[in-house]
Residue, then its C-alpha position, 0 to 999 in steps of 0.5 A: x584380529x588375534x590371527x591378522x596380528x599374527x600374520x602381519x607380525x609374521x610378514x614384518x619378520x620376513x621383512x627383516x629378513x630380507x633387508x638383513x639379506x640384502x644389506x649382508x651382501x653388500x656388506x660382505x661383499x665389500x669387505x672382501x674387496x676391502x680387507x680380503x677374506x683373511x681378515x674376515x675370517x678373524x672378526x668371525x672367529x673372534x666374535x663367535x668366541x667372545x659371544x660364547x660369554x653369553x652363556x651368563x645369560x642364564x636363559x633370562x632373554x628367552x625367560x623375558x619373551x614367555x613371562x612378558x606374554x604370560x602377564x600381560x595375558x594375565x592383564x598385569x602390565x606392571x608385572x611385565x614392567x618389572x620382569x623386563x627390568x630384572x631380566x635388564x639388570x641380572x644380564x647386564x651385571x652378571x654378563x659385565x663381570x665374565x666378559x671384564x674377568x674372562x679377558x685373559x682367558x679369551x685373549x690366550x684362546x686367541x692366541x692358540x686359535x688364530x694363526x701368529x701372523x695374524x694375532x695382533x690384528x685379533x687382539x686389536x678388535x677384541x675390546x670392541x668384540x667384548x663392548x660390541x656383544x655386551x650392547x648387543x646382549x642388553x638390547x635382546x632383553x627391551x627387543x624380546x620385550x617386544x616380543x612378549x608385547x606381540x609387537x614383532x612389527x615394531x622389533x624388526x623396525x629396529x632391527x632393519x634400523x639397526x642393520x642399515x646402519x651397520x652398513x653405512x658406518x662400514x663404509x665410513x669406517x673400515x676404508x681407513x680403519x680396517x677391521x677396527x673400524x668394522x668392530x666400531x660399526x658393529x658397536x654403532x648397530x647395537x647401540x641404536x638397538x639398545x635405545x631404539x627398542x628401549x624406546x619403543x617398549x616403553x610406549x607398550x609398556x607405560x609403567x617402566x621407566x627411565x632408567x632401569x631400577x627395579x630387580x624383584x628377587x621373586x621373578x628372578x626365581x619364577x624366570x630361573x627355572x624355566x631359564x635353566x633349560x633355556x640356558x642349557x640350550x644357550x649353553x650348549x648351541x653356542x658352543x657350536x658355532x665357535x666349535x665349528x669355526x676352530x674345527x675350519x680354522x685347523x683343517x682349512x685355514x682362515x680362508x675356509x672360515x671366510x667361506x663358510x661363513x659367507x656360506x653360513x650367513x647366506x642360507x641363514x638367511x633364507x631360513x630366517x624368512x621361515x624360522x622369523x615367521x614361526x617365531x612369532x607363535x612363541x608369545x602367542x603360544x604362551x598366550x594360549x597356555x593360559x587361556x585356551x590350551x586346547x587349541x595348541x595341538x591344532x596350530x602345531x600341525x597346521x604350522x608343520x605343514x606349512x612349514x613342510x611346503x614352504x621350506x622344500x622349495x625354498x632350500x632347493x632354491x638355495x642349493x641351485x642358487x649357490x654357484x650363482x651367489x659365489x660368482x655374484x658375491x666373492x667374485x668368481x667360482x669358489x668351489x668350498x662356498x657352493x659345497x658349504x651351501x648344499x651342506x648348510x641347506x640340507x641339514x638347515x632343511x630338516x632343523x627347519x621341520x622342528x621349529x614349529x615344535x621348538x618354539x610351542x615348547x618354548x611357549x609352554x614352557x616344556x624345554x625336555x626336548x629343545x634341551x636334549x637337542x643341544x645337549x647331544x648337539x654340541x658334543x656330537x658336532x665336535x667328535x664329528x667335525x673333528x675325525x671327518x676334518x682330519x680325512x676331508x679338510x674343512x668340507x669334513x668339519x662342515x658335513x659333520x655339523x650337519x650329521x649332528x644338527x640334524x640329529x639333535x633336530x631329530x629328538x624334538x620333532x619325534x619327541x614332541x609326536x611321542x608326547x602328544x601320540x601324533x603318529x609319525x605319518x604326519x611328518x610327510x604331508x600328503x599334500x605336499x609329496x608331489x611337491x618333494x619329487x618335484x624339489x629333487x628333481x628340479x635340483x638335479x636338473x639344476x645342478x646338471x646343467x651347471x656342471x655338465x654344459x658348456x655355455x657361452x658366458x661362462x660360469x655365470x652364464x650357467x649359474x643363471x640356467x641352473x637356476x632357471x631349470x631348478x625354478x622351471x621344475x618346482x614352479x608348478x607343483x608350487x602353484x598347484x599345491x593346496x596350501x597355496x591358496x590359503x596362505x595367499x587369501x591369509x596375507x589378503x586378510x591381514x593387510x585389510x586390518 
């Protein structure tokens, strides 16, 4: 029953995922008809730079999933009660005090980040940037709750509530209000993940209350030492995606923010429908490290290999799909997007690959790796961004992302086979080599045909070809793979329970 629950928590991230994807489409699909490209690239850069406040968090949230898990593994519901109400009360406090003293700071950075003409539009939509993460940051705490619960099912709930709702208040709000009115969508969402999830979580957990007043100084030690790797790690991955941004901003314009973003979002959230179903294992996992240890190393390889066969079809699927996705979404062939897709997949393919040993060592609580991984990272995405930005432009800044992404990657997948002495071999699975000749191959058929016929139709016409010869050649070896078969009667089982 352990298993079925597993799964079907797994199933229900994805599900997430695919109603996220579906509702940021149509979202930044209209927004770019709405207030044009330029003024997307401002919200993206001014909530990638007010959300690296989030580094107050002190590693609480990831702190909140393992010992949440750790004490209702331990049959004490009340002690998980009150790691929730301390992780509530230490976030919203100490994040409250950055974001009101960091103000000036952040509006002076605005100024040095986006360009004159376009400032008053940013510091127009930073007050709600500040309110919309702060909410957002509180709720994190009740929905990784959930987590710790193992009740993934009812944290997506939310989370697909929460994204509907987003959309519908940005058809209301920015036709008159523009980007203010996205600023005030935004804030729309993080509410009704804030009170939903608090919600759901009290019907697993009786014992809290209704309003939080509780803070134990004794978890507050117990949480910070794990939390102090995990807040490196926060530390450090969010100064990524700003750092990349500002990169863009000076080497492309505000236009190849827009772009890569959309790019960014758009393979994101393929690879959520792998990293989602992975990280459920986390509260598993820490269920295990008390109970059955012994059984850890088993599920990593079991888990790698299926990540392995699920993520090669799925990231070349995503590169053949970009052309496709550029004519459907922005309206026309925009070269940058479909360079920025191939460069994302590519490098989101093999950080893909070290999830299963991330999120065992986030359940255990042996963060060396995860935290080497941002550690080298963030500094690496900087010196690379900016020395091939400045001879590539913005698809230089992109390809050094990924060189460096795919480094950090590197220190937890081969770190974890050194520590537990899995040799190396493991990480090309004998089952799914095949499967690997078939995926390049169906790419470069795909990507041929796109750039190589003439068809009538146009782009779009040949976007669709592309896309079918890429499926036609990987299908088969999809079909026939050994795995395949396991995880079908997998899903069977889960939804006879």
């Amino acid at each position: 029953m352990n298993g079925n629950r597993l799964t079907r928590n797994a199933i229900m991230a994805v599900a997430q995922v695919v109603v996220s994807g579906g509702v940021l489409f149509l979202l930044y699909r209209y927004l770019l008809r709405t207030i044009g490209s330029e003024q997307v690239g401002i919200w993206a850069i001014v909530l990638a730079t007010v959300s690296a406040s989030r580094i107050s968090e002190m590693g609480f949230t990831g702190s909140a999933v393992k010992y949440t898990a750790k004490y209702i593994a331990r049959g004490d519901k009340n002690k998980a009660s009150e790691v929730i109400q301390t992780t509530a009360v230490t976030i919203g406090v100490v994040l409250a005090c950055v974001l009101a003293g960091g103000y000036p700071l952040i509006t002076w950075m605005m100024g040095k980040l986006i360009p004159l003409q376009h400032i008053s539009d940013a510091l127009a939509i930073l007050p709600y940037a500040l309110v919309s993460v702060w909410i957002g940051t509180v709720a994190s705490v009740f929905l990784s709750g959930l987590d710790g619960c193992q009740r993934i099912d009812l944290r997506v709930l939310v989370s697909m509530l929460a994204t509907v709702l987003l959309w519908l208040l940005t058809l209301i709000f920015v036709p008159a209000h523009g980007l203010v009115g996205l600023a005030w969508a935004q804030i729309g969402q993080g509410l009704l993940m804030l009170f939903g999830s608090w919600v759901l979580l009290r019907r697993e957990l009786p014992s809290l209350p209704v309003v939080v007043c509780t803070w134990r100084l004794s978890l507050f030690e117990e949480m910070f030492r794990y939390g102090f790797n995990f807040q490196l790690i926060s530390i450090f991955g969010m100064l990524v995606d700003p750092t990349t941004k500002m990169l863009m901003t000076k080497f492309g314009g505000l236009s190849t923010v827009a772009y890569y973003e959309m790019a960014n979002r758009m393979v994101t959230q393929f690879r959520s429908l792998l990293v989602s179903a992975n990280q459920v294992m986390v509260p598993h996992i820490a269920n295990l490290h008390e109970n059955a240890p012994e059984e850890i190393s088993k599920i990593y390889l079991d888990s790698y290999r299926v990540i392995f066969f699920l993520s090669l079809p799925l990231y070349a699927g995503v590169a053949a799909v970009a052309p496709l996705a550029s004519e459907l979404w922005i309206g026309h062939y925009e070269q940058s997007f479909v360079i920025y897709a191939a460069l994302i997949s590519m490098a989101y393919w093999f950080n893909t690959l070290s999830g299963p040993a991330y999120f065992i060592n986030l359940g255990t609580g042996l963060l060396r790796w995860n935290t080497l991984e941002y550690v080298v990272m963030a500094p690496l995405n900087l010196a690379l961004g900016y020395f091939l930005g400045a001879f590539l432009g913005g698809e230089g800044v992109a390809f050094g992302y990924l060189l460096a992404l795919v480094i950090g990657s590197g220190f937890v997948i081969f770190g974890y086979h050194r520590d537990y002495h899995i040799p190396l071999v493991e990480l090309l699975p004998r089952e799914s080599r095949q499967l690997c000749v078939a995926c390049c191959i169906g790419l470069m058929a795909g990507w041929a045909s796109f750039y190589l016929l003439k068809l009538e139709g146009g782009a779009v016409a040949k976007a669709g070809l592309s896309l079918i010869m890429c499926i036609a050649a990987i299908a088969p070896s999809v079909w026939m793979h050994p795995l395949s078969k396991v995880i079908g009667c997998r899903l069977t089982v889960a939804f006879r329970f």
